[in-house]
N, C-alpha and C positions, 0 to 999 in steps of 0.2 A: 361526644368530644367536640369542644368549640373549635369552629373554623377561624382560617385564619388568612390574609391574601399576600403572596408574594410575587416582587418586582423584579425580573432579571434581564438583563440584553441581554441579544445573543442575533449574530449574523440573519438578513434577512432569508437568505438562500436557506440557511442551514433549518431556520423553523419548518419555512416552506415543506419542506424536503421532510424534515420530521413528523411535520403533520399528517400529513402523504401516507407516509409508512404508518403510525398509530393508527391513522381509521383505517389502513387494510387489516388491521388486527381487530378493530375493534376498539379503539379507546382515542382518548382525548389528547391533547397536549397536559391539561391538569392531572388525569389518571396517570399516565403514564413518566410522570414527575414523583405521584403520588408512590405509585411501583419502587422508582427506583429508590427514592426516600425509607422506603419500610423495607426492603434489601439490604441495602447498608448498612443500617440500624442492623438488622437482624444479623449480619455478617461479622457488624464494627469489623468493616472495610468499605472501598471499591468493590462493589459484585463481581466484576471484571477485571481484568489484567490489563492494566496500565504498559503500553511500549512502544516507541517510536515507530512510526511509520513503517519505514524500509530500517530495522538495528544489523542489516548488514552494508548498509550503505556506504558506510565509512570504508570498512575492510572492502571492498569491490572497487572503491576508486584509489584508495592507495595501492591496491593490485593493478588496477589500469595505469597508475603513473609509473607504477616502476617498472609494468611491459613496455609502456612507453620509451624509457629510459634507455633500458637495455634493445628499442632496436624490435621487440616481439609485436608489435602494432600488424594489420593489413589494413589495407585501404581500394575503396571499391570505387568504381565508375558510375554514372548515373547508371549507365546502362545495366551495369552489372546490379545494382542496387534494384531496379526494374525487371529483371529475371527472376531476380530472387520471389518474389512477390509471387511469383507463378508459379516456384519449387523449383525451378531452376537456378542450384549451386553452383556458382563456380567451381574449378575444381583447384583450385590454388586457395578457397575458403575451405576445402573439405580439408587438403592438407592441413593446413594452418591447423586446426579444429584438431585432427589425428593428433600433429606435433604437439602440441598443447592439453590435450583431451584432459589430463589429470588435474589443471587447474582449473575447469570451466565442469567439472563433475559435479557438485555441489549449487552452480549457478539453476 
């Protein structure tokens, strides 16, 4: 099969970083172009599932604004924020937490 050379950018960090990983695998940047090219083909598709980062992101900050709204917010002190760190909860964040527990079940 005749070869053939292709041209693409792509973020300096991100090839870095791709390289990286392919030769702990074992392969090149061109192999593993090659991989995912004869995938697709084979698939006719993405080999992978395409999706937004965080796709609950949305629904968690319109939950945040409208605890907000209504008042259900707590807010901590450095100190308090500094405890935590150590496993020491407030116990006014443990309530909170209790009162709330059925919306933050799923987080």
């Amino acid at each position: 099969m005749a070869q053939t050379n292709l041209t693409i950018r792509i973020d300096e960090e991100i090839k870095r970083d791709a390289e990286f990983l392919f030769n702990r695998i074992g392969l090149n940047i061109s192999s593993a172009v090659n991989v995912f090219f004869r995938q697709a083909i084979r698939e006719q598709s993405i080999p992978f599932e395409l999706k937004p980062y965080d796709n609950n992101y949305t629904a968690k900050l319109k939950r945040s604004m409208e605890q907000s709204e209504k008042g259900e917010v707590i807010t901590f002190t450095m100190a308090e924020l500094e405890a935590m760190e150590t496993g020491k909860i407030p116990k006014r964040a443990i309530d909170f937490l209790e009162k709330h527990k059925a919306a933050y079940a799923n987080d």
